[in-house]
C-alpha positions as CSV (number, residue, x, y, z in Angstrom):
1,X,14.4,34.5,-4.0
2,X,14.4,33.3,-0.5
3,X,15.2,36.7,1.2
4,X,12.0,37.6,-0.5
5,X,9.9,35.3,1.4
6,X,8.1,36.3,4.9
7,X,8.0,34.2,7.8
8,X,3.8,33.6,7.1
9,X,4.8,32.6,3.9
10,X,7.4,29.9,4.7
11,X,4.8,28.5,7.4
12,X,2.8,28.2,4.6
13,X,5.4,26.5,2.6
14,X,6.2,24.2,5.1
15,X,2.8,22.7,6.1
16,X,2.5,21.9,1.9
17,X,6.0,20.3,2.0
18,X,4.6,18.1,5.2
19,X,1.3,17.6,3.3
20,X,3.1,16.6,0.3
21,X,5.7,14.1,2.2
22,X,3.0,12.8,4.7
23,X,0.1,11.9,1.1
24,X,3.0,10.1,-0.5
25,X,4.3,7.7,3.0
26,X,0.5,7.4,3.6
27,X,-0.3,6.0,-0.1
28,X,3.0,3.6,-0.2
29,X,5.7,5.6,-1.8
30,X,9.4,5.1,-0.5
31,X,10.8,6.8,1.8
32,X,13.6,8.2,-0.6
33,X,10.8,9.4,-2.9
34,X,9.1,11.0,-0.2
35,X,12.2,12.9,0.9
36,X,13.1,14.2,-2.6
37,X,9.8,15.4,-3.7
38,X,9.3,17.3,-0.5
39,X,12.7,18.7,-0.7
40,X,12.2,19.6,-4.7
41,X,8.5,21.0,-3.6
42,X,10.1,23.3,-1.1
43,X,13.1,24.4,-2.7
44,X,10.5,25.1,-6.3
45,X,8.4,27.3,-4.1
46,X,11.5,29.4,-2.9
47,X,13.0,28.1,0.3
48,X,16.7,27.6,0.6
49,X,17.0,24.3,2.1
50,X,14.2,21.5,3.3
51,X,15.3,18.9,5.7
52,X,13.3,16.0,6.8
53,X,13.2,12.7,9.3
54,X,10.9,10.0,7.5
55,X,9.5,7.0,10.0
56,X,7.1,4.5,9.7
57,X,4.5,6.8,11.9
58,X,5.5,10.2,11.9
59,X,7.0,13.1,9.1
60,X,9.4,15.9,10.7
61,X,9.9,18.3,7.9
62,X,11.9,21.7,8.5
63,X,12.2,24.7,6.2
64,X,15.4,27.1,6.0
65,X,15.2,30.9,4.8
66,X,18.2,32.8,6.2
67,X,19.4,30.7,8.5
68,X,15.4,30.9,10.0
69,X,14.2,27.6,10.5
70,X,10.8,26.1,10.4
71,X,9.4,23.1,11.8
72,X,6.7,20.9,11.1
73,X,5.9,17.2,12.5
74,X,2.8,15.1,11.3
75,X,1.6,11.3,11.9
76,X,1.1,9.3,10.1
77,X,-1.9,6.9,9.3
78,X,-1.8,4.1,6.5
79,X,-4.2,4.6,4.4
80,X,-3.7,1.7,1.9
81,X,-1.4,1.4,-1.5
82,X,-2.5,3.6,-3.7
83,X,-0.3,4.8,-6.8
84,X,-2.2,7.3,-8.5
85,X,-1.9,9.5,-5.2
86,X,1.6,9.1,-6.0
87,X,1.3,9.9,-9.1
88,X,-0.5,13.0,-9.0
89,X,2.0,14.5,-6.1
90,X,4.7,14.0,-8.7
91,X,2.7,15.5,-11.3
92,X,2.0,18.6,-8.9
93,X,5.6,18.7,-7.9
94,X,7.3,18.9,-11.4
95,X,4.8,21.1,-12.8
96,X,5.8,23.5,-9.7
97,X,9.8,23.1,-11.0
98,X,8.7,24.1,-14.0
99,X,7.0,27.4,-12.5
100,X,3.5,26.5,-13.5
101,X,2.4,26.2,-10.3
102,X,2.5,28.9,-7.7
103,X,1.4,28.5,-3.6
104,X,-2.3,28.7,-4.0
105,X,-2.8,26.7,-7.1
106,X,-0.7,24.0,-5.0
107,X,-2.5,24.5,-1.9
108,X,-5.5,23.6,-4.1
109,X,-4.5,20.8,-6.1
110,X,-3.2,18.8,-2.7
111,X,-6.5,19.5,-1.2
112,X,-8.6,18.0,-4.3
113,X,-6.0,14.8,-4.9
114,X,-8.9,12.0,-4.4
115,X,-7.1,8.7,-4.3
116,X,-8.8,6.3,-7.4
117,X,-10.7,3.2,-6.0
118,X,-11.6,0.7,-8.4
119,X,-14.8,-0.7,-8.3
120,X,-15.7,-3.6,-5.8
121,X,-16.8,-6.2,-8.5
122,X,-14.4,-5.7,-10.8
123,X,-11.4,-5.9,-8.1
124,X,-12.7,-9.4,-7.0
125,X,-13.4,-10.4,-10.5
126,X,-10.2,-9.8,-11.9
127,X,-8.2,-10.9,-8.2
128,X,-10.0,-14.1,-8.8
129,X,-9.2,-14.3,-12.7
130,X,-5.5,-13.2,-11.7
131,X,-5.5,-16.2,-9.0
132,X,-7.2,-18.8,-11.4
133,X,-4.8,-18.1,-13.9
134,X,-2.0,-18.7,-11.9
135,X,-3.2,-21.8,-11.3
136,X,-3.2,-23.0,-14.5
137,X,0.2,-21.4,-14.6
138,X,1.2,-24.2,-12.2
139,X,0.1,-27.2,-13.3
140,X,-3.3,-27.1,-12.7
141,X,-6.1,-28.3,-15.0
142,X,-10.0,-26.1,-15.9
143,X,-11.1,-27.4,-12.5
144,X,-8.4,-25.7,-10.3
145,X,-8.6,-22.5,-12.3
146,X,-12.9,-22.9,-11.4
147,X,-12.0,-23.5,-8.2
148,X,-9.4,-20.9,-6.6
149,X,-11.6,-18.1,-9.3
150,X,-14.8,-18.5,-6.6
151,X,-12.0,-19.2,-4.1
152,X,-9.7,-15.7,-4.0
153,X,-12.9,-13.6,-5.7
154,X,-14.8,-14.6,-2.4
155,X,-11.9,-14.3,-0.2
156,X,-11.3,-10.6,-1.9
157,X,-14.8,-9.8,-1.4
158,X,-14.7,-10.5,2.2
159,X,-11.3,-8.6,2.8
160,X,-13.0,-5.4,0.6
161,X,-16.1,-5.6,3.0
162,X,-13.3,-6.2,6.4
163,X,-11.8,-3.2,5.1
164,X,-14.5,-1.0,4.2
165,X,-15.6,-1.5,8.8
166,X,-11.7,-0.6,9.0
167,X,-10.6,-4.3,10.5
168,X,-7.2,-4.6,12.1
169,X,-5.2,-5.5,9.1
170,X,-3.7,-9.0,10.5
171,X,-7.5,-9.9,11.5
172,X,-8.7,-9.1,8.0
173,X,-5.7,-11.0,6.2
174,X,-6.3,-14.0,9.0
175,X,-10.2,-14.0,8.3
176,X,-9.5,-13.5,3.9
177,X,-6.8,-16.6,4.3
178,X,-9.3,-18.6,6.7
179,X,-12.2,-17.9,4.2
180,X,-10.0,-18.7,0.8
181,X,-8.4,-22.1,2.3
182,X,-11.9,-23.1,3.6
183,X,-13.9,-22.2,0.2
184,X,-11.3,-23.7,-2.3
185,X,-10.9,-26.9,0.1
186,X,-14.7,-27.3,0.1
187,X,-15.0,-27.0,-3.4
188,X,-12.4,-30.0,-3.5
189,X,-14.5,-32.2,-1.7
190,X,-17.1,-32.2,-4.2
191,X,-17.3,-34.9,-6.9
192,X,-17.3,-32.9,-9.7
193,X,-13.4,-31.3,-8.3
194,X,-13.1,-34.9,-6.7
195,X,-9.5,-35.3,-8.8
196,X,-8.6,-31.7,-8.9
197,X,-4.8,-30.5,-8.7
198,X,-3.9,-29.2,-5.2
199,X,-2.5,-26.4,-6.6
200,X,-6.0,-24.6,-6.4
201,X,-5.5,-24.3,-2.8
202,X,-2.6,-21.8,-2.3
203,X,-3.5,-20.3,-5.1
204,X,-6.4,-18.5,-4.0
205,X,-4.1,-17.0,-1.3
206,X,-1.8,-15.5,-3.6
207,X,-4.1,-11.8,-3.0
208,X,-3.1,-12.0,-0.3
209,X,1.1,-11.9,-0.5
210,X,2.2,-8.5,1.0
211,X,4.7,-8.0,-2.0
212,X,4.9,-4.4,-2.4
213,X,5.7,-3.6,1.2
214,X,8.2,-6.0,1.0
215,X,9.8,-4.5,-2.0
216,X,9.5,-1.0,-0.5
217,X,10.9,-2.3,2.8
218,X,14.5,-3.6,0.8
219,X,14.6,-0.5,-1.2
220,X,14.5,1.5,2.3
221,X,16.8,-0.4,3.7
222,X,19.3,-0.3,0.7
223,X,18.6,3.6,0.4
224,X,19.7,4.4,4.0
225,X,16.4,4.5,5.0
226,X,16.9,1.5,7.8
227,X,14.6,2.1,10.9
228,X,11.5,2.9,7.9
229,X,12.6,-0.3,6.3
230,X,12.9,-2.7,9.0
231,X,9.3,-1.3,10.2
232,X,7.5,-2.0,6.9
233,X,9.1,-5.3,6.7
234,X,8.4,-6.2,10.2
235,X,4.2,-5.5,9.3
236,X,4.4,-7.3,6.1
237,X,6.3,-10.5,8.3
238,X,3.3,-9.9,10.8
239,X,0.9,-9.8,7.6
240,X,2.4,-13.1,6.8
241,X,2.2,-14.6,10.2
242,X,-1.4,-13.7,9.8
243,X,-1.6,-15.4,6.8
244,X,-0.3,-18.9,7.5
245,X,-2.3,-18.5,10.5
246,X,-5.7,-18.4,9.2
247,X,-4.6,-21.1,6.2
248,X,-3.3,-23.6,9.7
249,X,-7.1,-22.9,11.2
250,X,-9.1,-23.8,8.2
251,X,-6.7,-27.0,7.5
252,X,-7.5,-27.9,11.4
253,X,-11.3,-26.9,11.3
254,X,-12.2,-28.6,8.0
255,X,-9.7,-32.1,8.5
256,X,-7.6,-31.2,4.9
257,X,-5.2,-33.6,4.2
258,X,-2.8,-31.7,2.4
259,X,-2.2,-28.4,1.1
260,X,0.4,-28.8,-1.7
């Protein structure tokens, strides 16, 4: 099948195979699952071999027809977590395999993939429902779970509006953990939460944990995919760092005593 394919139609090929790597490391897939469904798209639409170089900002994806080579290279911008984007690239990928899917329709379906965005209210009331309960999880009575719910939904409002001006991700997590600290410490100082468990307080943080980069970064790492690991977990350390920082800041600006 590959002698059958013309150099305009292994440059076209190619840039899908690039498109298809580069949505999946922008939206928070692995980097081993990037490689493979590139590699299966490529080889499903008739090329002979697909090799690629994954890093944390840039996608080098070459094509193989007859020993004629073709390369591709795009960067890469983060874009935010996102697993129905995923999702759908896999969908589009297997039902190419299965030869339901020729060039066009592919071409089409990667440029209509929209990635699904939950609403704004109901991300910060169930982050603050999430957060509460976790609370009570840990030992904390009704008033903590009250507390850290207005705590991390406030604190995941302000990091949706950060985001939505495109704020420097360690600013936004340093303001969200300076504004979640603050709110839930406040609260603490009132009367009615005069004896409330202290367990409110890093609990309406917890939106904050980078988790999933952290959990991509190991499976990179352990997949042979070292210099891709070692840079995610390096910007989920940083988003840490930014963290603690902002939780330090609010402790020093507001006098509280004690945090756990």
């Amino acid at each position: 099948m590959g002698s059958e394919i013309t150099h305009d139609q292994q440059r076209v090929i190619t840039r899908l195979c690039i498109e298809c790597a580069l949505l999946l490391l922008q939206h928070g897939a692995e980097s081993m699952i990037v490689e493979q469904l590139s590699t299966r798209l490529g080889l499903a639409l008739g090329v002979q071999r697909v090799e690629s170089s994954i890093s944390a900002n840039a996608v080098v994806l070459t094509t193989i027809i007859n020993d004629f080579c073709l390369t591709s290279t795009r960067k890469n911008n983060d874009r935010g977590i996102n697993m129905h984007v995923v999702t759908q690239v896999q969908h589009i990928v297997i039902m190419t395999e299965h030869r339901l899917l020729d060039v066009a329709d592919v071409t089409k379906r990667l440029a209509n993939i929209k990635p699904l965005r939950y609403p704004r209210w109901l991300m910060v009331i169930v982050v603050g429902l999430s957060c509460g309960c976790f609370s009570r999880l840990n030992g904390g009575g009704w008033d903590a779970f009250a507390v850290t719910l207005f705590a991390s939904g406030l604190a995941m409002y302000v990091r949706q509006l950060l985001t939505a001006r495109q704020m420097n991700p360690l600013i936004n997590f340093c303001i969200t953990a300076f504004v979640a600290t603050s709110a839930s410490g406040l609260l603490m100082r009132l009367p009615i939460f005069h004896g409330t468990s202290l367990v409110a307080m890093p609990a309406s943080v917890l939106l904050l944990v980078p988790g999933f980069p952290l959990i991509n970064a190991v499976a990179d790492m352990f997949k042979g995919h070292v210099n891709t690991g070692l840079a995610r977990w390096t910007m989920a350390s940083l988003l840490t760092l930014s963290i603690c920082i902002g939780i330090v800041l609010a402790m020093a600006v507001w006098d509280f005593r004690g945090w756990s």
